[in-house]
ZADREN-420444 format. One line per field, with one value per residue (C-alpha): z, x, y; residue number from 1. Coordinates in nm, 4 decimals. Layout:
N
z: [Z/...]
x: [X/...]
y: [Y/...]
seq: [NUM/...]
END
This chain:
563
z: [0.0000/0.0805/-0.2909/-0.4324/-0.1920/-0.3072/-0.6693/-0.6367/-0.4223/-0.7398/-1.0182/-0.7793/-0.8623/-1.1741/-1.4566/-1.7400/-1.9845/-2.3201/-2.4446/-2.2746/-1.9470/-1.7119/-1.3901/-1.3512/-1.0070/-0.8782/-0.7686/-0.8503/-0.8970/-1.1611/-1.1783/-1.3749/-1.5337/-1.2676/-1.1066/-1.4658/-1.4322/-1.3094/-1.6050/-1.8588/-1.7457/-1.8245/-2.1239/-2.2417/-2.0833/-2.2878/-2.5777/-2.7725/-2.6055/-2.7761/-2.4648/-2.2375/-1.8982/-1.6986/-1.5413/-1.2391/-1.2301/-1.2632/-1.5223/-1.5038/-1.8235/-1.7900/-1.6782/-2.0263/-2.2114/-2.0768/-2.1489/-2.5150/-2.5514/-2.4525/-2.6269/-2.9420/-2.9743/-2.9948/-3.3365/-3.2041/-2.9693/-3.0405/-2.7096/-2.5273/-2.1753/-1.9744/-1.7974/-1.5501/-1.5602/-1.4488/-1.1127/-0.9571/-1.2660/-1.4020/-1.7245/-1.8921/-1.8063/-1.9678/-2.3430/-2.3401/-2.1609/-2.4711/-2.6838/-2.5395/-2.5566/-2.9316/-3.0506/-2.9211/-3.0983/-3.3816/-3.4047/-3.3531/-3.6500/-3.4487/-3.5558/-3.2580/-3.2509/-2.9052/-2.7525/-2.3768/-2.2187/-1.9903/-1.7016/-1.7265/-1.7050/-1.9653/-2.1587/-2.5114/-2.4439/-2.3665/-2.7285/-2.8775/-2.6745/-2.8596/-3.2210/-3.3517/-3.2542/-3.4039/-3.7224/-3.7351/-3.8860/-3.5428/-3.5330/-3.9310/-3.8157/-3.4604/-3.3840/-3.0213/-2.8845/-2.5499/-2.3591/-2.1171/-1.8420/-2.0119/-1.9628/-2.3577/-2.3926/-2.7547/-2.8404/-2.7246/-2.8964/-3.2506/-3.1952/-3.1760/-3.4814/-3.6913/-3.5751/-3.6499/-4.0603/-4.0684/-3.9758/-4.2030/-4.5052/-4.4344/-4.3819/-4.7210/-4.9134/-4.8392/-4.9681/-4.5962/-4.4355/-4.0550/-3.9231/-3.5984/-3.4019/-3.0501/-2.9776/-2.6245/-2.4771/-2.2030/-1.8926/-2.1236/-2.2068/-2.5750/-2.5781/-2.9359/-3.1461/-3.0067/-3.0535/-3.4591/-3.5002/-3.4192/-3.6017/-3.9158/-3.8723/-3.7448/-4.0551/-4.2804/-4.1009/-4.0995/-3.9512/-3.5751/-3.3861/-3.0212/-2.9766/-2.5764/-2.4966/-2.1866/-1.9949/-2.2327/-2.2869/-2.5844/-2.7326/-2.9668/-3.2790/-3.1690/-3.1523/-3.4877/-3.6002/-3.4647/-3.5902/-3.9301/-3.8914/-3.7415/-4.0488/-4.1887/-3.9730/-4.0246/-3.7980/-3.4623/-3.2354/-2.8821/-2.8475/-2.5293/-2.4968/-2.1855/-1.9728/-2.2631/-2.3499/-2.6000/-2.5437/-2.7836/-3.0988/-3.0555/-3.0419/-3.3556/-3.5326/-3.3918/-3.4723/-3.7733/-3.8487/-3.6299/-3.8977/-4.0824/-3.7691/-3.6843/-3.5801/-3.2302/-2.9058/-2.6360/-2.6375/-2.3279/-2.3427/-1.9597/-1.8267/-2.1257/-2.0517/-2.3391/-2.1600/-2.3304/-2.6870/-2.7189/-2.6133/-2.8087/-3.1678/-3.0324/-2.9991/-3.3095/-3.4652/-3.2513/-3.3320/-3.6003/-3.6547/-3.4560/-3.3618/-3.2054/-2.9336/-2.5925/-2.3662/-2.3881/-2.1267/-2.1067/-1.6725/-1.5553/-1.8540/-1.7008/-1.9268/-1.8252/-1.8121/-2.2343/-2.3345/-2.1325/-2.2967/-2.6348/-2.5609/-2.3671/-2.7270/-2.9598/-2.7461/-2.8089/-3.1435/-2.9340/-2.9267/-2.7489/-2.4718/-2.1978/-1.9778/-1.9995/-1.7535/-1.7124/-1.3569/-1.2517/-1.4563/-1.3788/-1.3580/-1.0678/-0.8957/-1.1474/-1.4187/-1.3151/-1.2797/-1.6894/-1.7688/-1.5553/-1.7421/-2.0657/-2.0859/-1.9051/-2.2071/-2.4232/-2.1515/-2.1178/-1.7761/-1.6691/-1.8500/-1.6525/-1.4106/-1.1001/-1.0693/-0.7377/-0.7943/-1.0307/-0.9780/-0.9793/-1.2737/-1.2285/-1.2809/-1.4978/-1.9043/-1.9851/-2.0559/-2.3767/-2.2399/-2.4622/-2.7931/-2.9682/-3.3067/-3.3433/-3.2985/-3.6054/-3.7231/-3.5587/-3.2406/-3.2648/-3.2811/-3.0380/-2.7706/-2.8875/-2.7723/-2.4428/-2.3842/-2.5216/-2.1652/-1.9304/-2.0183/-1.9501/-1.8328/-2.0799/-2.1317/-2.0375/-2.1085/-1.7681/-1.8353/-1.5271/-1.2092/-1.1041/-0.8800/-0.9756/-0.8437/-0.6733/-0.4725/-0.4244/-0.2883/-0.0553/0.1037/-0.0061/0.0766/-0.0379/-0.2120/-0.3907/-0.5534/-0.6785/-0.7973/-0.9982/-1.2387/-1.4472/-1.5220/-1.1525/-1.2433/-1.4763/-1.3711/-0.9606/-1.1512/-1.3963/-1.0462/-0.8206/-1.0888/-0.8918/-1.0878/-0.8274/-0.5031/-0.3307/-0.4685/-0.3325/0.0169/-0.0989/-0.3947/-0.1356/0.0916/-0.1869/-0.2393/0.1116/0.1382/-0.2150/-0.0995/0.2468/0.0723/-0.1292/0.2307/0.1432/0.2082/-0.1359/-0.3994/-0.7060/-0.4527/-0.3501/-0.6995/-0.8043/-0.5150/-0.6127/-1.0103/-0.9542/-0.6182/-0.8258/-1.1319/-0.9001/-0.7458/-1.0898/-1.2296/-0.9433/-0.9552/-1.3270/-1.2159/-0.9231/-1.1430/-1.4049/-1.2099/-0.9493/-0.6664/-0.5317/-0.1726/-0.0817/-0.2492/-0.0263/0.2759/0.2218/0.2023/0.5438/0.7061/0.5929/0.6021/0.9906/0.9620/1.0554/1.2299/0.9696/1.1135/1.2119/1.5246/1.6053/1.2683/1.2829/0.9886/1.0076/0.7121/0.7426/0.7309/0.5988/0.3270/0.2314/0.3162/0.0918/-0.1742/-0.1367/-0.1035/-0.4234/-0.6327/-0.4453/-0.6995/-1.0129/-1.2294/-1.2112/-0.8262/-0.7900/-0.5897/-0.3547/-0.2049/-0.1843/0.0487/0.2239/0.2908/0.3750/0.5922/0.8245/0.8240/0.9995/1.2743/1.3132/1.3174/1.6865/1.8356/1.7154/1.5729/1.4092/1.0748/1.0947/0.8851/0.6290/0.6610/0.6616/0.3363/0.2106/0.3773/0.1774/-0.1347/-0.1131/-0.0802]
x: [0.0000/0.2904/0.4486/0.0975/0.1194/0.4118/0.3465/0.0193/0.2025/0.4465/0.2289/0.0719/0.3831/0.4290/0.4340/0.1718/0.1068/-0.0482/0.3808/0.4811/0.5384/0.8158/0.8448/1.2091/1.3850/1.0974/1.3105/1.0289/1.1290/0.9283/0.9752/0.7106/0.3568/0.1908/0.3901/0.4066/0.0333/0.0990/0.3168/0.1639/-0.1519/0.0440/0.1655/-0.1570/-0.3498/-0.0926/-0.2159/0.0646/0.3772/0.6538/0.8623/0.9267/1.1403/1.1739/1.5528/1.6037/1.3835/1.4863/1.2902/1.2833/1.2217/0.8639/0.7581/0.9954/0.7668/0.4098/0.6150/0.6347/0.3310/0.1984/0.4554/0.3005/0.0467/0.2395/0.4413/0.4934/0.7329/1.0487/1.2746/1.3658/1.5248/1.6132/1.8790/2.0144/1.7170/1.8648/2.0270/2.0734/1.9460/2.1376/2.3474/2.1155/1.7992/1.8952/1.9267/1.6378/1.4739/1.6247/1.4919/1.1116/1.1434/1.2476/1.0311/0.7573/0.8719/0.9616/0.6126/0.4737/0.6578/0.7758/1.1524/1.3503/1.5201/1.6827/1.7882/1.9616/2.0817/2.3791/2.5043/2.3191/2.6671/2.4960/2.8283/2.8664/2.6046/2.3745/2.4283/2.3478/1.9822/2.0327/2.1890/1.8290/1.6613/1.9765/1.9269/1.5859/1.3775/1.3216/1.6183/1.7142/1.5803/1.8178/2.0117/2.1012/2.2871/2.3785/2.5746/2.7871/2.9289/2.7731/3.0958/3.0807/3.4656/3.6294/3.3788/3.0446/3.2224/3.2706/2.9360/2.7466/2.9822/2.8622/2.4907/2.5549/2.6774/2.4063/2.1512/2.3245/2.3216/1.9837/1.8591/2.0083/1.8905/1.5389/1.6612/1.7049/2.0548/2.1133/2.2301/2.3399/2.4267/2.5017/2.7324/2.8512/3.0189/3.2074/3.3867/3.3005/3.6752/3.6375/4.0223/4.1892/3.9927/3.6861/3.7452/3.8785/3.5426/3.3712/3.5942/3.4798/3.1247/3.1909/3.3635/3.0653/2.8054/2.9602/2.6419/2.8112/2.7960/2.9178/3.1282/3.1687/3.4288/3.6204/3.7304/3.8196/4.2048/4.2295/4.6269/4.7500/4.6811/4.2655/4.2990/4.4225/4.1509/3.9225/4.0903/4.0384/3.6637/3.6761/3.7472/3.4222/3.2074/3.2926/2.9812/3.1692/3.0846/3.1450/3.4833/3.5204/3.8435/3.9023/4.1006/4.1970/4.5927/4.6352/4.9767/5.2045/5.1499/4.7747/4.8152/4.9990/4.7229/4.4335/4.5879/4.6204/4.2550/4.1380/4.1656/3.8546/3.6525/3.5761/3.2556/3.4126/3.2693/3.3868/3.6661/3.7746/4.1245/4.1695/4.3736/4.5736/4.8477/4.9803/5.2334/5.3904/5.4618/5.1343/4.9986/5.2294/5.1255/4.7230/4.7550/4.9818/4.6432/4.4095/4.5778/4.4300/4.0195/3.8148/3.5959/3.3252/3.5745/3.3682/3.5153/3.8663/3.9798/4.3635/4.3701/4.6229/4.8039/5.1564/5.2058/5.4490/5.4700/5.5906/5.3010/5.0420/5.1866/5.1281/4.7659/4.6887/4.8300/4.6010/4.2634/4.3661/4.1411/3.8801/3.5838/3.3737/3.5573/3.4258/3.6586/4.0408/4.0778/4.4584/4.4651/4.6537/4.9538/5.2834/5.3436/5.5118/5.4458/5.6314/5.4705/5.1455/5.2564/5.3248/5.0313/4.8041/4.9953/5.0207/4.6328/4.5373/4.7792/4.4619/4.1870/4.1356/4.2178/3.8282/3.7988/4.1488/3.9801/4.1291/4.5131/4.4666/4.6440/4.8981/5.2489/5.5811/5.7724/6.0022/6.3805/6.4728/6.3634/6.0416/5.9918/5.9131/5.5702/5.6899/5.5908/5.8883/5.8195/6.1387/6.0672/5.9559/5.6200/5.6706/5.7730/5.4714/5.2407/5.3492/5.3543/4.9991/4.9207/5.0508/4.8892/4.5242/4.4974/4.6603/4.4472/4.6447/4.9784/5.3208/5.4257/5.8265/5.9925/6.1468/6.5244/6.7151/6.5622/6.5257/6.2522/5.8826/5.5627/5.4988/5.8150/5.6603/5.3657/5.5419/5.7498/5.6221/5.9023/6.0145/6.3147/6.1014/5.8662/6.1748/6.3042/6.0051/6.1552/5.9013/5.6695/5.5789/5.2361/5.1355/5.2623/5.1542/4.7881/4.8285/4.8860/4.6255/4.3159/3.9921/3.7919/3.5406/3.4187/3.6310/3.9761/3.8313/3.9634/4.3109/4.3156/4.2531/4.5139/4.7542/4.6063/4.6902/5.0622/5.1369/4.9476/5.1600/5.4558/5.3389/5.4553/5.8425/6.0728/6.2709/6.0569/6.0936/5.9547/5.6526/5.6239/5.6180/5.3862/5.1069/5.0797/5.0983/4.8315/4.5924/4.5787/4.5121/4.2291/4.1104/4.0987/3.9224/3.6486/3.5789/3.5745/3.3071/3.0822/3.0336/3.0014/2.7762/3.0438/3.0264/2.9487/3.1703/3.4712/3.3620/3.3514/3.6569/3.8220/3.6357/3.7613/4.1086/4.1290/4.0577/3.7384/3.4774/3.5741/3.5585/3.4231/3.7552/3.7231/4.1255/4.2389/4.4025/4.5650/4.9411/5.0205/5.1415/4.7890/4.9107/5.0350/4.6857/4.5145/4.7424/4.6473/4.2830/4.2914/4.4895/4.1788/3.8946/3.7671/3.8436/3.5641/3.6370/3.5745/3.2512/3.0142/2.8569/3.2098/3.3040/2.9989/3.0982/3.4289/3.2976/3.0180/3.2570/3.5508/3.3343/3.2105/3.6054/3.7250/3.5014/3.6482/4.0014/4.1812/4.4687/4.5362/4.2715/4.3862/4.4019/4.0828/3.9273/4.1018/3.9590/3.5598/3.6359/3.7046/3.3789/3.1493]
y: [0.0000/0.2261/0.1891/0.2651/0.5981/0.7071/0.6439/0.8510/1.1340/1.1529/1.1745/1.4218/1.6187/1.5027/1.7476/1.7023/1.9238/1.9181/1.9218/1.6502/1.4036/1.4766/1.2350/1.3507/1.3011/1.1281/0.8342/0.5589/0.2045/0.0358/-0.3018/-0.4220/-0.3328/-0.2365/0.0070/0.1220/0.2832/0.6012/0.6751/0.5111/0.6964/1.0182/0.9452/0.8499/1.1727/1.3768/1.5023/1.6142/1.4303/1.5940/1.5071/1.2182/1.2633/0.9517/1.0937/0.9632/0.6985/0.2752/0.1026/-0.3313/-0.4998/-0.5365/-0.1670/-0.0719/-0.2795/-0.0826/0.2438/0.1381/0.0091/0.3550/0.5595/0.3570/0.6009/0.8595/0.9782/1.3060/1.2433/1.4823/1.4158/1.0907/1.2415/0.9005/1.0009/0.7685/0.5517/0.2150/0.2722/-0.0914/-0.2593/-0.5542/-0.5266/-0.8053/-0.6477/-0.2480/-0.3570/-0.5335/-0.2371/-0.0389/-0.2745/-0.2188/0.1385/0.2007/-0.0598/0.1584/0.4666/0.2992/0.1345/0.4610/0.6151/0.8976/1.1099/1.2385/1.5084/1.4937/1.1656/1.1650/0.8373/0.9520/0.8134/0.4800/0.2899/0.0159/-0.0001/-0.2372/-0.4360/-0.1347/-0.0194/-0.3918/-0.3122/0.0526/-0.0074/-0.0800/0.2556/0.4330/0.2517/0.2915/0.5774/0.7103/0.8355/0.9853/1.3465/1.3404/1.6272/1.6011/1.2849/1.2440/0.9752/1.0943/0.8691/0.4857/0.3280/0.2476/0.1602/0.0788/-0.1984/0.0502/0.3073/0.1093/-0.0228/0.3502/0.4215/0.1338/0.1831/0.5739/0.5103/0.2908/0.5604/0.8101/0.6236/0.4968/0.8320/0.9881/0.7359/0.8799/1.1879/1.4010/1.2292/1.2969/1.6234/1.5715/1.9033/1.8143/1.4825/1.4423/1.1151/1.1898/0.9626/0.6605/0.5327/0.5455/0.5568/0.5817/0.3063/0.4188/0.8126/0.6934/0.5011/0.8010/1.0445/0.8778/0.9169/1.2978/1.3475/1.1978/1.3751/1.7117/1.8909/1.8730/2.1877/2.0315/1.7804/1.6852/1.3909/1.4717/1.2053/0.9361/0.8455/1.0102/1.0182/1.2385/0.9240/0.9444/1.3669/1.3316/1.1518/1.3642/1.6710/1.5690/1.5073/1.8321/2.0122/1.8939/2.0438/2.3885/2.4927/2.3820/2.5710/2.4108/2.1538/1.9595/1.7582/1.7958/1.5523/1.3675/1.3359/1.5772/1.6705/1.8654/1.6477/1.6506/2.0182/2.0591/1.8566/2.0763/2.3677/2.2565/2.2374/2.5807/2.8350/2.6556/2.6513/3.0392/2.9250/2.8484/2.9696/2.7525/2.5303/2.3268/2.1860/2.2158/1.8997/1.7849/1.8023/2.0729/2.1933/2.5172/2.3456/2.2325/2.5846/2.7700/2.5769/2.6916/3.0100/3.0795/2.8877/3.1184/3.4509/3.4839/3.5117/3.3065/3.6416/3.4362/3.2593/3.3193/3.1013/2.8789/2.6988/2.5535/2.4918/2.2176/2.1611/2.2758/2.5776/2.7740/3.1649/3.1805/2.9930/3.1517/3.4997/3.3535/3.2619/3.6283/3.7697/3.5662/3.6830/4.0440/4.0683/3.8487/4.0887/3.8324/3.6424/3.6455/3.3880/3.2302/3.0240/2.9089/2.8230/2.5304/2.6096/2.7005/3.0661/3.1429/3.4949/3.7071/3.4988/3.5302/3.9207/3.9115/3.7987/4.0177/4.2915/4.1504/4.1305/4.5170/4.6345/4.5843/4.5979/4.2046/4.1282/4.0758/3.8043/3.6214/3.3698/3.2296/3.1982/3.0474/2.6981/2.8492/2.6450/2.7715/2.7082/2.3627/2.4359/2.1605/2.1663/2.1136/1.7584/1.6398/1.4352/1.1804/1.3101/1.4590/1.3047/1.1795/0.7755/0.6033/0.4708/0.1748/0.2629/0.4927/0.1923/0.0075/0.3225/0.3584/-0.0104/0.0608/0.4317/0.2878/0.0444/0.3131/0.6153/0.9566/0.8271/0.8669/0.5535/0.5517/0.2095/0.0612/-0.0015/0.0997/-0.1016/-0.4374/-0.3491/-0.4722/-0.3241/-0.6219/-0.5711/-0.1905/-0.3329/-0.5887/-0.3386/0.0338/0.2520/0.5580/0.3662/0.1141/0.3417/0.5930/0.2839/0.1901/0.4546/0.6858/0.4329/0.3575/0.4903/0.2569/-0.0424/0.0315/0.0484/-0.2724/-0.4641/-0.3520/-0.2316/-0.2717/-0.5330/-0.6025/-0.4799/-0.7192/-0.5584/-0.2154/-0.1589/-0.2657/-0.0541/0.2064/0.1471/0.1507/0.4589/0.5981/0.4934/0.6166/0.9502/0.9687/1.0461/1.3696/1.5300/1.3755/1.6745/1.5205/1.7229/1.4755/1.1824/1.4469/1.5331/1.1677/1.0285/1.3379/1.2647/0.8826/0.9489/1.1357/0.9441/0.6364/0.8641/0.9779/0.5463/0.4956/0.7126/0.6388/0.2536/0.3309/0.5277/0.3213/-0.0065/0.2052/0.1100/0.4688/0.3970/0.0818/0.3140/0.5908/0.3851/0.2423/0.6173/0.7487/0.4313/0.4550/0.8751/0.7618/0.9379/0.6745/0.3216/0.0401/-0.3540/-0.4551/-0.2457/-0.2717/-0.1263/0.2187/0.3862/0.3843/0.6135/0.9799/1.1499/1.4818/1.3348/1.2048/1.4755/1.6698/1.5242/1.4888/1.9011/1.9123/1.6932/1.7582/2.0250/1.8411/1.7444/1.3396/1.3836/1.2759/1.4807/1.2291/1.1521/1.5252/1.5830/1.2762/1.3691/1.7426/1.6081/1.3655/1.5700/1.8669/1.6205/1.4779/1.8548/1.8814/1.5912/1.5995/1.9095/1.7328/1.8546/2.1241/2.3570/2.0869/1.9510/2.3110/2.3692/2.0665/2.1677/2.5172/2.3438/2.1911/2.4968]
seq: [1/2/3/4/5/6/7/8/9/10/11/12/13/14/15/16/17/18/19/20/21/22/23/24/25/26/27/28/29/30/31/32/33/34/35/36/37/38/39/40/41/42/43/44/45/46/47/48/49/50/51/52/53/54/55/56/57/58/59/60/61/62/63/64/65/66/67/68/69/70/71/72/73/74/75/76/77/78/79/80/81/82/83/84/85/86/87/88/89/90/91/92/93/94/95/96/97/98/99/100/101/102/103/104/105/106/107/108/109/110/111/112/113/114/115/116/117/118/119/120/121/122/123/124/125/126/127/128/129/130/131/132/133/134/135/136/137/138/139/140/141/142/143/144/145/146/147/148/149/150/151/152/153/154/155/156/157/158/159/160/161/162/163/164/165/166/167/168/169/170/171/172/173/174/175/176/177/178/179/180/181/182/183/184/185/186/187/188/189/190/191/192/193/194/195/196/197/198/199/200/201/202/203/204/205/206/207/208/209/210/211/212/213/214/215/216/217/218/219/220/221/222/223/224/225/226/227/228/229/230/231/232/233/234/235/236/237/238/239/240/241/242/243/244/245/246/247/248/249/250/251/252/253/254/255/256/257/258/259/260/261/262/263/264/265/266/267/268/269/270/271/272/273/274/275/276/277/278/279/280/281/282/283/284/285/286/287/288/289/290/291/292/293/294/295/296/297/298/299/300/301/302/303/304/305/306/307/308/309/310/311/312/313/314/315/316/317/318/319/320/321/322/323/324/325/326/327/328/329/330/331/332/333/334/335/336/337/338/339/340/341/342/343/344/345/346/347/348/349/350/351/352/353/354/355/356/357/358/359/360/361/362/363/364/365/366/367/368/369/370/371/372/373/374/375/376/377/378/379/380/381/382/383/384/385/386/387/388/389/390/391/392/393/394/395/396/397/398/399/400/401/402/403/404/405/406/407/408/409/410/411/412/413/414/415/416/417/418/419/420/421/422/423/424/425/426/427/428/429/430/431/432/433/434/435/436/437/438/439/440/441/442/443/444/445/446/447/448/449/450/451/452/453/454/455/456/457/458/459/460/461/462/463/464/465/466/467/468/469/470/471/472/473/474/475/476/477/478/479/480/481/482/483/484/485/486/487/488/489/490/491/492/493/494/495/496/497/498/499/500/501/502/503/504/505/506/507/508/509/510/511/512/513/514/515/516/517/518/519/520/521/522/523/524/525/526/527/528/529/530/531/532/533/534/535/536/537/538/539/540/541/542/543/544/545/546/547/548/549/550/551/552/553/554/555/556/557/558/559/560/561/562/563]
END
């Protein structure tokens, strides 16, 4: 009786309206047809559903299959907006779920113009249940695509990519081929093969006037790729890359292509790793043009002070920007002095954001982040084969240690991880990857004594124990949300940040806590940080600051960061 309550106090709130059915956030669980009614009932009452928004919601096989059957009657219907609709489902039941639901438009003839299906972490199977809806007729008038955060990998991305050219040719033979505008498929691991899959449809479409795919492990070979689809969609308007690898080759290859897209408002390059080469070679390509450029962000990609000049010069002619955000870079006081300047001298300094994590500049040269262009074809290749399983870490061959990570992880000392060489990163990760719930807590605690030496008074072992920390952090956080292991992985960190006891009653974390701590402050507001365990952290760290004051001025930093 309760569930029947709560179903009636929701379509209560539910909004109806003669445009559409929107039952988003209201948390239901509908399992099969019954608990189906109340929406069902909606979508029928509506009498011109041009939209659908079930976000929110969790949708069994069965209550799918009543949706369709309602949404039969309905050609009209313009925008599918299921958002994370499968929360706790299993992977078996969401494609035939998928299946249900475009059968039912496709029965009911109707052409969508908007379809959203992010963060339902469905991944290549998901698209199987999909692929027919994106062939289908349905689908030849779309425009907006959206699936962030499905955990598609290579194979989901090469899947949408065949289903995609299918629906394109398809659609022109009837004489009207698809013009997708908006394409975004972030956090979903596409990687290189997936990102070239796409590239090729991109490039056949050429209608695109967003393209969103942050988060993905992107080298410079799947940037180039993408580049050159790029170029045939001269109506670009909005570029996401961020957190992708694009380092000073991929650079070279998009600047390559930015003089034929001066349709360009916002471009996000924040996080990838350009360093001053790669931002150099963008804004020689920027200088130029590119009149409608609103908003370009380049944060955290270890530009130094030359570079960032370069890229205040090109916005000089930029009648329209409103925001350059280059924090997180490596300016150093006077630097960050030059550029202030450097953009008053023609009245752009409003539109500077934050400096407030700028970095000094290092001492030593610039390193090369592996990408000099100097190794051959081959060698080329076979980098790529490593760099497409490791995401955004340089691959650095191992040559000078006969230490293993195993060894690190048998006795992690300072010593053994310095002696892991540059490649620690990767090859700490290949041996302790979280591939179940089970392999959680110790990923964690791996986690904690890597972390405990970012405090090391020896800057290249701080240095060293902070990148390898937070890309640990960052593969982490990718894993939990698309497996939906957010809460063990946040229970594992309050236990071992010593916030909250864990069931083994006697444990106590022996790691240098400022160290972690450190770390988590220097992270906390990055976008792969997911929110849940930021409130988390924020909630129990306020209730451990009135008991114990240790580390408070860390842990206030880190409760700031929050806000």
């Amino acid at each position: 009786m309760a569930n029947v309550d709560a179903l009636t106090e929701a379509l209560a709130k539910t909004k109806v309206d003669r445009n559409g059915v929107s039952f988003a956030g209201k948390s239901l669980k509908l399992d099969n047809e019954d608990d189906a009614n109340e929406v069902t009932e909606a979508i029928n009452e509506c009498t011109d559903l041009e939209y659908l928004n079930l976000e929110g919601n969790t949708l069994g096989v069965n209550a799918a299959r009543a949706v369709a059957k309602s949404l039969e009657k309905h050609p009209e219907l313009k925008r599918a907006l299921w958002k994370d609709m499968f929360t706790g489902r299993m992977k078996t039941e969401i494609p035939k779920a998928l299946e249900h639901l475009g059968n039912g438009l496709v029965t009911a003839g109707a052409r969508l113009v908007e379809l959203d299906l992010s963060d339902n972490a469905f991944g290549p199977i998901g698209v199987e249940g999909l692929a027919a809806l994106l062939r289908s007729s349905s689908c030849y008038a779309l425009e907006e695509l959206r699936l962030n955060n499905n955990g598609l990998g290579i194979t989901g991305g090469k899947l949408l990519a065949a289903a995609l050219t299918d629906c394109y040719k398809s659609s022109k033979e009837q004489g009207k081929p698809l013009a997708l505008k908006v394409f975004v498929a972030g956090r979903n691991r596409l990687e290189n093969d997936g990102a070239t899959a796409l590239a090729q449809v991109f490039k056949m479409i050429g209608t695109l006037e967003e393209i969103a795919m942050p988060q993905n492990g992107i080298y410079h070979v799947g940037i180039k790729a993408l580049s050159e689809a790029f170029v045939h969609n001269k109506g670009l308007r909005i570029l996401n890359l961020n957190d992708n690898t694009i380092g000073s080759k991929g650079a070279d290859h998009i600047a390559g292509v930015l003089p034929h897209l001066q349709a360009l408002t916002d471009i996000n390059f924040g996080d990838c790793l350009l360093k001053t080469k790669g931002a150099s070679r963008l804004a020689e390509a920027l200088t130029d043009g590119h009149g409608n450029l609103k908003d370009l962000q380049l944060g955290y990609n270890e530009i130094r002070v030359d570079g960032a000049l370069l890229i205040a010069g090109a916005m000089k002619n930029k009648l329209k920007i409103v925001s350059l955000q280059l924090d997180g870079n490596q300016f150093g006081t006077k630097g960050r002095k030059e550029l202030e300047t450097k953009l008053k001298e023609f009245g752009k300094l409003h539109v500077l954001g934050s400096l407030d994590e700028n970095e000094s500049e290092e001492s030593e040269e610039e390193a090369d982040d592996g990408e000099d262009g100097n190794s051959t074809e081959e060698e080329e290749s076979a980098d790529e084969s490593h760099q497409s399983h490791n995401n955004s870490v340089t691959i650095v061959e191992l040559t000078d240690s006969n230490i293993s990570a195993k060894d690190f992880l048998k006795s992690p000392n300072m010593d053994n991880f310095m002696a892991l060489g540059d490649n620690r990163t990767v090859l700490i990760y290949e041996e302790i990857k979280t591939k179940d719930q089970q392999d959680i807590d110790s990923y964690v605690k791996v986690l904690m004594k890597i972390s405990a030496m970012s405090n090391n008074l020896k800057t290249d072992v701080s240095d060293a124990s902070s990148k390898c920390a937070e890309y640990l952090y960052k593969q982490l956080f990718i894993w939990a949300q698309q497996e939906d292991h957010l809460w063990p992985v946040t229970n594992s960190l309050l236990i071992n940040l010593g916030l909250i006891k864990g069931e083994d009653k006697k444990f106590k974390p022996t790691w240098n806590m400022e160290g972690c701590y450190t770390v988590i402050k220097n992270i906390i507001h990055k976008n792969y940080f997911p929110e849940s365990i930021r409130m988390s952290l924020k909630l129990f760290m306020q209730r451990n600051l009135e008991k114990n004051r240790d580390l408070a001025s860390l842990k206030n930093q880190i409760i700031a960061s929050c806000d």
